[in-house]
C-alpha positions in Angstrom: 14.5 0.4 -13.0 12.1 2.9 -14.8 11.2 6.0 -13.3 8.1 5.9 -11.2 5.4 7.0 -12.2 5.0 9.3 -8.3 8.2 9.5 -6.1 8.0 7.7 -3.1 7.5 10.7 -0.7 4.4 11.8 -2.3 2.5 8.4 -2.3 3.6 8.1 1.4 1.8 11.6 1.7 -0.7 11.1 -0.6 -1.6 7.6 1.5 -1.4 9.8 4.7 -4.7 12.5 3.1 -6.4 9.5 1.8 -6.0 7.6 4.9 -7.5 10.8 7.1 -10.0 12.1 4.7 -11.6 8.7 4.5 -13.6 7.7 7.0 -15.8 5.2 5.0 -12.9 3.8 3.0 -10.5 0.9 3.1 -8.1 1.1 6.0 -5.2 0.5 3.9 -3.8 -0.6 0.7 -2.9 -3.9 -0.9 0.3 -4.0 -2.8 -0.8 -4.1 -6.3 -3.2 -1.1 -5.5 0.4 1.0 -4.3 1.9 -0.8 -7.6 -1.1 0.3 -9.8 -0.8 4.3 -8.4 3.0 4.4 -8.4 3.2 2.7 -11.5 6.0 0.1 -10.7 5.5 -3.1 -10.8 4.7 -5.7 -7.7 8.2 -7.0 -6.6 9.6 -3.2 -6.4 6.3 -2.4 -4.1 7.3 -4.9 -1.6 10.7 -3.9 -1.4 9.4 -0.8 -0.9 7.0 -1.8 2.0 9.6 -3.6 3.4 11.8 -0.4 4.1 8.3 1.8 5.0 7.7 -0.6 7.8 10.8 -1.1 8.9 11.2 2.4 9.2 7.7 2.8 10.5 6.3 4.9 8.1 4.1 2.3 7.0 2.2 -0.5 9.6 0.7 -4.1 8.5 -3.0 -3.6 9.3 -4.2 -6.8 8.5 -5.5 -9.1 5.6 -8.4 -8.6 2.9 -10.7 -11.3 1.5 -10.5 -11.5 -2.2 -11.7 -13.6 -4.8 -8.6 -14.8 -7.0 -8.1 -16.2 -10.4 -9.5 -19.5 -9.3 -12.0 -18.7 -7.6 -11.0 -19.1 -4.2 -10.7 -16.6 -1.4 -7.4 -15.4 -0.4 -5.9 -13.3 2.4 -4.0 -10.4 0.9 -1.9 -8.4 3.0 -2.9 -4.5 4.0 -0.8 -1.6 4.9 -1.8 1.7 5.4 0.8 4.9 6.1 1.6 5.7 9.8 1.2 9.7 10.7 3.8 11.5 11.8 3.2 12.2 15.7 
């Protein structure tokens, strides 16, 4: 597998400062946006996720409305980091 392009540890943390410093923004991150900023592709995201949620350092926060290839809406999945208590 090539070397991403951030470790794992600082997107977690670098999720956690977006997630707090953004009021206005999205409340969480599809899996191609974590793919696009680690720069890995999709199926090593999820496996990633996978393991962050399982582990609780990452929570499903819901679904997002896009507009796909076809032109139809679809649900994608959103996760956003959980802070450390």
């Amino acid at each position: 597998m090539p070397e991403p392009v951030i470790r794992l540890d600082e997107w977690l943390a670098e999720l956690e400062r977006a997630s707090a410093s953004s009021a206005t923004g999205p409340d969480g991150y599809t899996a191609e946006e974590i793919a696009e900023r680690m720069g890995i592709g999709h199926r090593a995201v999820m496996y990633h996720v996978k393991e962050w949620v399982r582990e609780r350092r990452m929570e499903f926060v819901g679904l997002r409305k896009v507009v796909n290839v076809t032109g139809r809406i679809s649900r994608i999945p959103v996760y956003r980091p959980v802070a450390d208590k």
